[in-house]
C-alpha positions as CSV (number, residue, x, y, z in Angstrom):
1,X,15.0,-8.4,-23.4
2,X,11.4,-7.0,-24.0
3,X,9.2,-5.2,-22.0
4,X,6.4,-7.4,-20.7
5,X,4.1,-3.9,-20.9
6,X,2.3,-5.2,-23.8
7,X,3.1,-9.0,-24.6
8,X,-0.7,-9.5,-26.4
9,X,1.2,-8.1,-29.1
10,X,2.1,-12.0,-30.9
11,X,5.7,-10.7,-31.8
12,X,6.5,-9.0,-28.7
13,X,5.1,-12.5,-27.0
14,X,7.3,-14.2,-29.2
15,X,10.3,-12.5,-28.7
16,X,10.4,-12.9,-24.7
17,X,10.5,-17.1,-24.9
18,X,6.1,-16.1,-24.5
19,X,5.2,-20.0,-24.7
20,X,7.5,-20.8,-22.0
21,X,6.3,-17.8,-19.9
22,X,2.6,-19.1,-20.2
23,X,3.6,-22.8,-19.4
24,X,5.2,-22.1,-15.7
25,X,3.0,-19.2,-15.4
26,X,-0.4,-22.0,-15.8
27,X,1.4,-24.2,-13.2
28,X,-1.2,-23.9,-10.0
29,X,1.6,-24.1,-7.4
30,X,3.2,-20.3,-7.3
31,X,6.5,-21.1,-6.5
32,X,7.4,-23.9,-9.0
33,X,10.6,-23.9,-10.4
34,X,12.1,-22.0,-7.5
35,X,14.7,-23.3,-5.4
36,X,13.9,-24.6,-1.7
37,X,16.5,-21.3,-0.8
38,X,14.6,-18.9,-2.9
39,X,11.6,-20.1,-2.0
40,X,12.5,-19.4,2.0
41,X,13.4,-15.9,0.7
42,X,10.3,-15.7,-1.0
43,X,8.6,-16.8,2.3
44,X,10.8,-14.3,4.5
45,X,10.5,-11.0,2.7
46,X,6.3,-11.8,1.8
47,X,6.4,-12.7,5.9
48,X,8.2,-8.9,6.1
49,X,5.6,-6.9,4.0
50,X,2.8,-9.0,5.7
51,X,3.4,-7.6,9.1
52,X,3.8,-4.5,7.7
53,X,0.5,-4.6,6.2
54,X,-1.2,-6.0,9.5
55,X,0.5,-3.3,11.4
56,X,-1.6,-0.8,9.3
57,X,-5.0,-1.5,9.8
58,X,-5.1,-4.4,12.6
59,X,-5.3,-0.8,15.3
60,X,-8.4,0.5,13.1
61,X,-11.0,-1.6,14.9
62,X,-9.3,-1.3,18.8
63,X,-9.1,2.7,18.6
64,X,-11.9,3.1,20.5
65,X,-11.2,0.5,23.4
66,X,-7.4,2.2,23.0
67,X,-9.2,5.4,23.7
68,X,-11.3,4.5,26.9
69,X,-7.8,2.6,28.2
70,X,-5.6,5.2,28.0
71,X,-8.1,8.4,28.1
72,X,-7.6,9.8,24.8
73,X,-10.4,11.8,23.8
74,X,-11.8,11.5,20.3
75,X,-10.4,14.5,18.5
76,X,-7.0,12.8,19.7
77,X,-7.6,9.4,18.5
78,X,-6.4,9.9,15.0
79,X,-3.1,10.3,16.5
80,X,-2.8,6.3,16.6
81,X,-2.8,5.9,13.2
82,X,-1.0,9.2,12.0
83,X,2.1,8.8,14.4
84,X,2.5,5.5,12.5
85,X,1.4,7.2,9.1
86,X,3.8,9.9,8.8
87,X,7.2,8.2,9.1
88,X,6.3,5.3,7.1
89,X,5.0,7.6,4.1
90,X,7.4,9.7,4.8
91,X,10.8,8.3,4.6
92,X,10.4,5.7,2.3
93,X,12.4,7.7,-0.9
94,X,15.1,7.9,1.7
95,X,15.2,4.3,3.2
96,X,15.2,3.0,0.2
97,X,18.3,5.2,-1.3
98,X,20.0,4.9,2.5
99,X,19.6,0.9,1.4
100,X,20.8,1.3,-2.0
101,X,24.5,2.9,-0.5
102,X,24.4,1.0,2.8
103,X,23.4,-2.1,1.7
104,X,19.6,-3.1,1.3
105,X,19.8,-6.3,3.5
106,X,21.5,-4.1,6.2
107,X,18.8,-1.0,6.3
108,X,16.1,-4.3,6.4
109,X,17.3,-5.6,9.3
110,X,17.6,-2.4,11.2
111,X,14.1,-1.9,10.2
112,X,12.9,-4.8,11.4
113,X,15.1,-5.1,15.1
114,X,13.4,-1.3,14.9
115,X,9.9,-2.1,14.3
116,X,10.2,-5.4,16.7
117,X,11.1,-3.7,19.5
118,X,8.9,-0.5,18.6
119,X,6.0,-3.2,19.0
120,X,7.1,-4.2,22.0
121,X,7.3,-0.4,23.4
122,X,3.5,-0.1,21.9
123,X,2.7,-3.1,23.8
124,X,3.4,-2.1,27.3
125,X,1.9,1.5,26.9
126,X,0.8,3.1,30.2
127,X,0.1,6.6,28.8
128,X,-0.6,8.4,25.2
129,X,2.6,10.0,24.6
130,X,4.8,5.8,25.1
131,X,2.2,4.6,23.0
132,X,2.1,7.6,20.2
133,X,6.1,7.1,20.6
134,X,6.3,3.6,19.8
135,X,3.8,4.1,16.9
136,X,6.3,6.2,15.2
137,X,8.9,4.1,16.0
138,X,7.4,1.2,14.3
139,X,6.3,4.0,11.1
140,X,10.3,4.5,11.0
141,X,11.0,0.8,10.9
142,X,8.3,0.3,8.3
143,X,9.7,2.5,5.7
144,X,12.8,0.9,5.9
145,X,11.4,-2.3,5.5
146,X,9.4,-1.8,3.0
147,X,11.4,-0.8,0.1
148,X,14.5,-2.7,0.8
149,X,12.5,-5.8,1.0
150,X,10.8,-5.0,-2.4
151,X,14.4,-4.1,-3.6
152,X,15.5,-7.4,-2.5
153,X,12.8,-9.4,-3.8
154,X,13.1,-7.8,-7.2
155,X,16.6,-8.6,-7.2
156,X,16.4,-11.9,-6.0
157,X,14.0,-13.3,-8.7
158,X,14.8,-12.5,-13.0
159,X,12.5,-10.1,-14.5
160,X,9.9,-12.5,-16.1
161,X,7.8,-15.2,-15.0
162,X,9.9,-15.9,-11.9
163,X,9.8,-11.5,-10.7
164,X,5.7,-11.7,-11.8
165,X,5.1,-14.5,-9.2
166,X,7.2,-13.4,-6.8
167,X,5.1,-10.1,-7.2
168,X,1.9,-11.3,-6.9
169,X,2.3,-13.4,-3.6
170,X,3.7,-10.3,-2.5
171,X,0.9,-8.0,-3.3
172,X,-1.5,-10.8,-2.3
173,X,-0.2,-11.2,1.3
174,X,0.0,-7.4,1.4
175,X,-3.5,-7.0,1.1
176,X,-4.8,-10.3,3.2
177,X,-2.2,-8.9,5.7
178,X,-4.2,-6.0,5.5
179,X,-7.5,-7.4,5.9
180,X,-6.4,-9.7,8.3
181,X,-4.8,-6.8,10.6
182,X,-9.1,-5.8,10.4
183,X,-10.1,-9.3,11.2
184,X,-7.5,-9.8,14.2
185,X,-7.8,-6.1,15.5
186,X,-11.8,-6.9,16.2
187,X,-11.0,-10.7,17.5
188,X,-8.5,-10.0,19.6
189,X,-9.2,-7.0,20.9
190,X,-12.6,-8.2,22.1
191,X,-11.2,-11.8,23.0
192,X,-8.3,-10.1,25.0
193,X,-7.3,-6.5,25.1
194,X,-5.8,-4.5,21.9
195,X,-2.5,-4.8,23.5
196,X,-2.2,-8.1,22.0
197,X,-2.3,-7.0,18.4
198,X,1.2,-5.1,19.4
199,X,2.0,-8.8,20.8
200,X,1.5,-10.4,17.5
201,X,3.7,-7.7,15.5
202,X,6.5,-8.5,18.1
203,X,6.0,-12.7,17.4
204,X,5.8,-11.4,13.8
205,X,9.3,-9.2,14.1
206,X,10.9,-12.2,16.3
207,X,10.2,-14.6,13.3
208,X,11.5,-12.9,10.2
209,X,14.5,-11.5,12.3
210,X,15.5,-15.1,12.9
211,X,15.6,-15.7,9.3
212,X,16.6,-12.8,7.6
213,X,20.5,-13.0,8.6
214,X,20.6,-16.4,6.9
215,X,18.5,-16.2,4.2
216,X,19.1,-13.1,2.6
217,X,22.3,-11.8,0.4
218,X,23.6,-8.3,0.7
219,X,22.3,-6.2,-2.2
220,X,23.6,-2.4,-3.5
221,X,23.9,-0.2,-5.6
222,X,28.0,-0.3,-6.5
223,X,27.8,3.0,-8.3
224,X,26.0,5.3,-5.8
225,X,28.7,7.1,-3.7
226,X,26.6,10.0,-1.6
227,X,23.5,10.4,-0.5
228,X,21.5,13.8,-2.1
229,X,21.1,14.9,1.0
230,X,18.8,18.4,-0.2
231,X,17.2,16.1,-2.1
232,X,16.2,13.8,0.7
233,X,15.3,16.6,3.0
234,X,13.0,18.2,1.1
235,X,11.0,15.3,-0.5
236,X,10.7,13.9,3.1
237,X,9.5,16.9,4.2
238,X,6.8,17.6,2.0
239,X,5.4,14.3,2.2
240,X,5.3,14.7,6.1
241,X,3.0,18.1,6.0
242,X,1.1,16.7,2.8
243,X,0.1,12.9,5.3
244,X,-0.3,15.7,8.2
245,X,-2.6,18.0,6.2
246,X,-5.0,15.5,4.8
247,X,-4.6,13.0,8.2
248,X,-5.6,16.1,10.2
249,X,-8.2,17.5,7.1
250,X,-9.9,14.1,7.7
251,X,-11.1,15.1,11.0
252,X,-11.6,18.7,11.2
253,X,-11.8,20.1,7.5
254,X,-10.1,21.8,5.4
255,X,-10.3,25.1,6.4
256,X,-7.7,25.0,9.7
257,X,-4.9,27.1,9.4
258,X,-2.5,24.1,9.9
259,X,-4.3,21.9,7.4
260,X,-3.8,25.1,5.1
261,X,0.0,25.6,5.7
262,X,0.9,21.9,5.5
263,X,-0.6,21.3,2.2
264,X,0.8,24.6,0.3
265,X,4.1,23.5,2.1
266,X,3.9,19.8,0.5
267,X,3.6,21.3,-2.4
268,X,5.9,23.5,-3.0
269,X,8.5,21.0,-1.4
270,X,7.5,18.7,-4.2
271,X,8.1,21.4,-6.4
272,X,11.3,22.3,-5.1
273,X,12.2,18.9,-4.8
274,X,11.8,18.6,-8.7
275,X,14.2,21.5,-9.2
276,X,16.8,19.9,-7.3
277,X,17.0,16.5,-8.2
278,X,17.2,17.6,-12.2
279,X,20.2,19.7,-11.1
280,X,21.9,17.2,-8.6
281,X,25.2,14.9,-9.6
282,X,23.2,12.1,-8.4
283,X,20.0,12.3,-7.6
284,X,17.5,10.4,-5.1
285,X,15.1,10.2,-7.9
286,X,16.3,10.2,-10.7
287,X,13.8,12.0,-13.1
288,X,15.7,9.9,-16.3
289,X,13.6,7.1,-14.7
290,X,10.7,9.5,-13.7
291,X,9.9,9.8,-17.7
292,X,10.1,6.3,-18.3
293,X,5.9,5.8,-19.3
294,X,6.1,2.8,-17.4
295,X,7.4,3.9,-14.3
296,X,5.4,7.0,-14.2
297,X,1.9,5.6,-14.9
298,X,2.7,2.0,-13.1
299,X,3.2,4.4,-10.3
300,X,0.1,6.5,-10.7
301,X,-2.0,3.0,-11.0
302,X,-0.8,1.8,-7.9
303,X,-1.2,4.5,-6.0
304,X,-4.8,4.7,-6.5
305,X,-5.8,1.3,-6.2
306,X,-4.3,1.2,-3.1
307,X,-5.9,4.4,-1.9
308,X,-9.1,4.3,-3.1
309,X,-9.4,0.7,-1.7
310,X,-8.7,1.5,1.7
311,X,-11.0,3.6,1.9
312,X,-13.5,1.3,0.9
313,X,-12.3,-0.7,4.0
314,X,-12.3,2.0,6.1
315,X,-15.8,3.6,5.3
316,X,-17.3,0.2,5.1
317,X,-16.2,-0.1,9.1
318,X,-18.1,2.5,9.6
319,X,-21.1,1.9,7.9
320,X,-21.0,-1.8,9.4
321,X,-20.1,-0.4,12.8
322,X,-22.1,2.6,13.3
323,X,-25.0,2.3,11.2
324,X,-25.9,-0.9,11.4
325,X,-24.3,-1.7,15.0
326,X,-22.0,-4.4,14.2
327,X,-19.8,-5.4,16.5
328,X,-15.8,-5.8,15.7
329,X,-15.9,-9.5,15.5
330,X,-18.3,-9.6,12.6
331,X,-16.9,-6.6,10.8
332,X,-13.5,-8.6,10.8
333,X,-15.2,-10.9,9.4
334,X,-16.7,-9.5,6.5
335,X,-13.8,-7.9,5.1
336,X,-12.0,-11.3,5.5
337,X,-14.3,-12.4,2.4
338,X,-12.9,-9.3,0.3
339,X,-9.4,-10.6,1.5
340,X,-10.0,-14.4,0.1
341,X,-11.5,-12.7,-3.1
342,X,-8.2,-10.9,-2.9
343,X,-5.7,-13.3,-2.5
344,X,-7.4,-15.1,-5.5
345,X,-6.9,-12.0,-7.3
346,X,-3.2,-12.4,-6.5
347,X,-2.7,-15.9,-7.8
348,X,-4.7,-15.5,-11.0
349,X,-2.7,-12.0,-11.7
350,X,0.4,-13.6,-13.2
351,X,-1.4,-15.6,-16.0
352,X,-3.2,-13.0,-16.8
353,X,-0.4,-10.6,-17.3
354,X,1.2,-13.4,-19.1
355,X,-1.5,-13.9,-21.2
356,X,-2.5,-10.5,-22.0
357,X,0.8,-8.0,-20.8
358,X,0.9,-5.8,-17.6
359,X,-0.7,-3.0,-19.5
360,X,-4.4,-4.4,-20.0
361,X,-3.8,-6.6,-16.2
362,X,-3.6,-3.2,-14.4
363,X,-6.0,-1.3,-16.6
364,X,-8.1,-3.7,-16.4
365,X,-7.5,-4.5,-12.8
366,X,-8.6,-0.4,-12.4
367,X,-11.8,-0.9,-14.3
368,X,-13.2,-4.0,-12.6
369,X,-12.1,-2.1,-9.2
370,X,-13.8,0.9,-10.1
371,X,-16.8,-0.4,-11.7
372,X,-17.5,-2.7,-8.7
373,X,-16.7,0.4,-6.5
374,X,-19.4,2.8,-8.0
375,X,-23.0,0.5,-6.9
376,X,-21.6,1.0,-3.4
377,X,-22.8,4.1,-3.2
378,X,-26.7,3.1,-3.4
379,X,-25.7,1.2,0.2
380,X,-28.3,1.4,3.0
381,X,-28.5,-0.3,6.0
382,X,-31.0,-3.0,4.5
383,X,-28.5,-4.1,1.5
384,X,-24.9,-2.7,3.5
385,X,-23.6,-6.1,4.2
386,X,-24.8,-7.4,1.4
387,X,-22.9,-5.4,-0.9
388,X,-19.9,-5.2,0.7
389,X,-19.6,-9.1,1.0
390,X,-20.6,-9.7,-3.1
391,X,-19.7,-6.5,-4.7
392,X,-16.8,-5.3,-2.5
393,X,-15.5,-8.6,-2.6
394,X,-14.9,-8.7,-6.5
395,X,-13.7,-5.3,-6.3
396,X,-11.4,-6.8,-4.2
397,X,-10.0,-9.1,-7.0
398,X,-9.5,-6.8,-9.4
399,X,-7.8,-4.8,-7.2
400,X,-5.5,-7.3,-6.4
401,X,-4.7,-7.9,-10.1
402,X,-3.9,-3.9,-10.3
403,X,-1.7,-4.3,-7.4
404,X,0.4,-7.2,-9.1
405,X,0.2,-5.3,-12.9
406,X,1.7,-2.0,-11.3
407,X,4.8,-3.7,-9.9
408,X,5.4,-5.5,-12.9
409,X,4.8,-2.5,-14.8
410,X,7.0,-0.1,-13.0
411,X,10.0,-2.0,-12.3
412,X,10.4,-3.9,-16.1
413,X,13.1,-2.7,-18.2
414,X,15.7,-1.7,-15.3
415,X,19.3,-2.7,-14.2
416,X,19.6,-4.4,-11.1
417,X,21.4,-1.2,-10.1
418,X,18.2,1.0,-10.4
419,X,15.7,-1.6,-8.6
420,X,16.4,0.2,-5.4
421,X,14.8,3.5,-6.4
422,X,12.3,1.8,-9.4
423,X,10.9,-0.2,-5.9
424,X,11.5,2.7,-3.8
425,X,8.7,4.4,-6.2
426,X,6.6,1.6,-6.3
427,X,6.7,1.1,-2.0
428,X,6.3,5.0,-1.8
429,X,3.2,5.0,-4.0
430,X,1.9,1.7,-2.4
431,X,2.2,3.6,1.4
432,X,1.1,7.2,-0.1
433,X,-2.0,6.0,-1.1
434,X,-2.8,3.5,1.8
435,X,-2.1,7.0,3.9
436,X,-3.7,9.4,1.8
437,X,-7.2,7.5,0.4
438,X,-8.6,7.6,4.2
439,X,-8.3,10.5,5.2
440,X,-9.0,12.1,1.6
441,X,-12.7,9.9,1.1
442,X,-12.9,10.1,4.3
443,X,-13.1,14.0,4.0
444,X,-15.9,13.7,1.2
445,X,-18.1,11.8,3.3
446,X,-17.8,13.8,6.6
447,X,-18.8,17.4,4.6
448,X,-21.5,15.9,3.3
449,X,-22.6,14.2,6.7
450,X,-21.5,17.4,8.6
451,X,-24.1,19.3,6.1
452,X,-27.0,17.3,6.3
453,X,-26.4,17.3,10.2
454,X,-26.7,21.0,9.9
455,X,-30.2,20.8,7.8
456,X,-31.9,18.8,10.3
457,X,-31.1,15.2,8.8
458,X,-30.2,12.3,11.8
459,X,-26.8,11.2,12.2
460,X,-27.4,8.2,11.4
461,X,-29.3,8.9,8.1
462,X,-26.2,11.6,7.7
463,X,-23.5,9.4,8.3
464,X,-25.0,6.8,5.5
465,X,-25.5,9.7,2.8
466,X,-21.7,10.7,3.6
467,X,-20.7,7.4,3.0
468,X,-22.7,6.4,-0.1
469,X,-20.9,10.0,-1.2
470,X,-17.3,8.8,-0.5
471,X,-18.1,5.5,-2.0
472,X,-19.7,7.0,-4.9
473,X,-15.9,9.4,-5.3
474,X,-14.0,7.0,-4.7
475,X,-15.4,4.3,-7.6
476,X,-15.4,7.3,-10.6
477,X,-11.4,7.7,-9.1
478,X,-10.4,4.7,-10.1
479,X,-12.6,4.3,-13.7
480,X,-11.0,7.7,-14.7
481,X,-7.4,6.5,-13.9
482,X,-8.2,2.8,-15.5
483,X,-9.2,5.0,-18.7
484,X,-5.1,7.2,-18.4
485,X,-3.7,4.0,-17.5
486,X,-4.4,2.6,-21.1
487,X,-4.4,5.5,-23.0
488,X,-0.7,6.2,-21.1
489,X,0.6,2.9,-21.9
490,X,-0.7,2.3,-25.0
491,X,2.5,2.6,-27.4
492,X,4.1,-1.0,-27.4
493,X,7.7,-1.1,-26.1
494,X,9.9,-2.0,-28.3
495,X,12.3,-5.1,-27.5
496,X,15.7,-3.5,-25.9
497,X,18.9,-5.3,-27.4
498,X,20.9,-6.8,-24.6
């Protein structure tokens, strides 16, 4: 079997049955050659992720009417999305281990009766504290949706053509699902109320728990026996005061005593959490896999595309919103052309890492991301919408093509027995940086706003310099991991004997 890392190279090509790759990969429906079964489990676990992915962002837009509803003042509002923020980012290493010894199909199904119901709760909100409450719940069911359905997916379809399809309708109706949760939130919370974007994750929930049970074949890992329970607790633990810490940084600084003790915590967590899993029997990350190039730098990839592009999203809002007074409708509605450039990105991501090897897809995918990223920050409010509907939108397509490259990349050239914690990564790293990228860009832009408040400067014109500043960040981010990305990768796998 050979590595699809680097299949430019005509031997490597040749070796993995290339021409036969390229010839499905060219077909233009997606899901040729699938079965009518697979292709419902295809449907099913995409349908799972999707929700997951509206969930995220589809409360950005409503906050404030959330706010004025249920008299949450604004140093409180970043509460929505944190309560949902820190279990999902948080538990993911251990829902998707809990999966591999359980059974995956059993923790998905939890997750989702969990996050159905959790939708429900958020629905019916009368005060913060049910609201906050069903947030978290739905953050709880996420991360054990989330890797479990990328474990199953991965398991479900051969590494090859099939897995790299299968991938990148996955990633592409991750990140529609994500700009769509941006176009819904503003519709339908100025059409109705925001209570009915909870509404639509409970239709959502309903749909893919009617399926799931007879669809979906168990899936585990026969030789896991116990959980590593220090193991778990500690890398949960950092990663819940390292979201808190930069969620909370986001909106008053860095300098708060909390924001302090939360990130030294995270990181000496991590630390510890290193020590122990080299020492455990049987680790919940098993560092064997950790310096596997692949793994490691598909990781890092994905990561920071998926970070540094939602905070593109999420400044962009702002800028459309309160610089140039758009209203939530419209906003949707812009970001809806970054998600069609997207989901174009998605289809034409397999041939391309068909053609050229998951190696130059994601680097590439990186460098067109970040190249596209960097002219956003000359944005004004004469050229704003401009450039966020033509530049941001390609941006958006290479970013999609990363998105597909890194889960190619970091799950290649693993048993079936190790998919559970090789997707576990790749979920963690995908939800890490969707969690961290906001609040971290969104840090940039509000010292440099906050100090060119201070000198004088209107908010208006400071809010636009802070964003142009995060914008600016966040492009020369992704150009200076495009740059490790192929530098990391760059030593061909060799084929592995079966």
């Amino acid at each position: 079997m050979t590595d699809v890392l680097d299949r430019s190279e005509p031997e490597a090509f040749a070796g993995s049955g290339g021409a036969a790759a390229t010839a499905n990969i060219e077909n233009l429906n997606p899901t040729s050659g699938l079965t009518t079964r697979a292709k419902l489990v295809l449907f099913l676990l995409c349908a799972a992720n999707f929700m997951v992915a509206v969930d995220f962002s589809i409360l950005n837009i409503a906050v404030p009417s959330i706010g004025k509803d249920l008299h949450i003042t604004d140093a409180n509002l970043q509460w929505i999305a944190t309560a949902f923020a820190l279990p999902s980012g948080g538990l993911l290493l251990l829902s998707g281990r809990i999966g591999d010894l359980a059974g995956r199909k059993k923790v998905f199904i939890t997750g989702t009766v969990l996050f159905t119901g959790a939708s429900l709760i958020a629905t019916v909100a009368w005060v913060p504290a049910v609201l906050l409450a069903g947030r978290a719940l739905q953050g709880i069911g996420a991360a054990m949706i989330v890797p479990t359905g990328m474990a199953l997916l991965t398991t479900s379809f051969p590494e090859g053509p099939q897995r790299e399809r299968a991938l990148g309708i996955n990633g592409t109706l991750m990140t529609v699902g994500f700009t769509a949760g941006m176009v819904l939130g503003g519709v339908l919370t100025q059409a109705l109320s925001w209570r009915s974007t909870m509404v639509l994750n409970t239709v959502m929930g309903a749909i893919v728990l009617f399926g799931a049970p007879r669809l979906l074949t168990e899936s585990r890992n026969p030789h896991a026996s116990k959980l590593d329970i220090p193991g778990a607790a500690t890398v949960t633990t950092a990663l819940l005061a390292l979201i808190y810490a930069l969620s909370t940084a986001a909106q008053v600084g860095f300098g708060r005593p909390d924001v302090v003790v939360g990130m030294v915590a995270g990181v000496a967590l991590l630390v510890a959490f290193g020590v122990i899993e080299s020492r455990a029997a049987e680790p919940l990350v098993s560092l064997r896999i950790l310096r596997r190039r692949n793994v490691a730098i598909g990781n890092l990839g994905g990561l920071v595309t998926f970070a540094c592009m939602s905070a593109v999203v999420f400044l962009g809002t702002l800028f459309l919103q309160q610089v140039n007074g758009m209203s939530p409708t419209l906003t949707g509605l812009v970001f809806a052309v970054m998600g069609i450039a997207a989901a174009f990105g998605g289809m034409v991501a397999p041939r391309l890492i068909g053609r050229f090897g998951a190696r130059a897809t994601l680097a590439g995918g990186l460098l067109f991301q970040g190249a596209l990223i960097v002219p956003l920050a000359l944005i004004t409010p004469g050229n704003g919408t401009i450039l966020l509907v033509t530049i941001g939108a390609v941006a958006a397509f290479g970013h999609l093509a990363a998105i597909v490259a890194y889960g190619v990349t970091a799950t290649s050239g693993l048993e079936d027995t190790e998919q559970g914690l090789a997707t576990g990564l790749v979920t963690t790293s995908q939800q890490v940086g969707l969690t961290l990228g906001i609040p971290l860009l969104s840090a940039v832009a509000s010292a440099r706003s906050d100090s060119l408040k201070s000198a004088g400067h209107t908010a208006k014109d400071a809010l636009t310099s802070g964003i142009q500043l995060g914008m600016g960040t966040d492009g020369v981010v992704v150009l200076v991991v495009a740059v490790l990305v192929w530098f990391g990768l760059r030593t061909r796998t060799r084929a592995v004997q079966r």
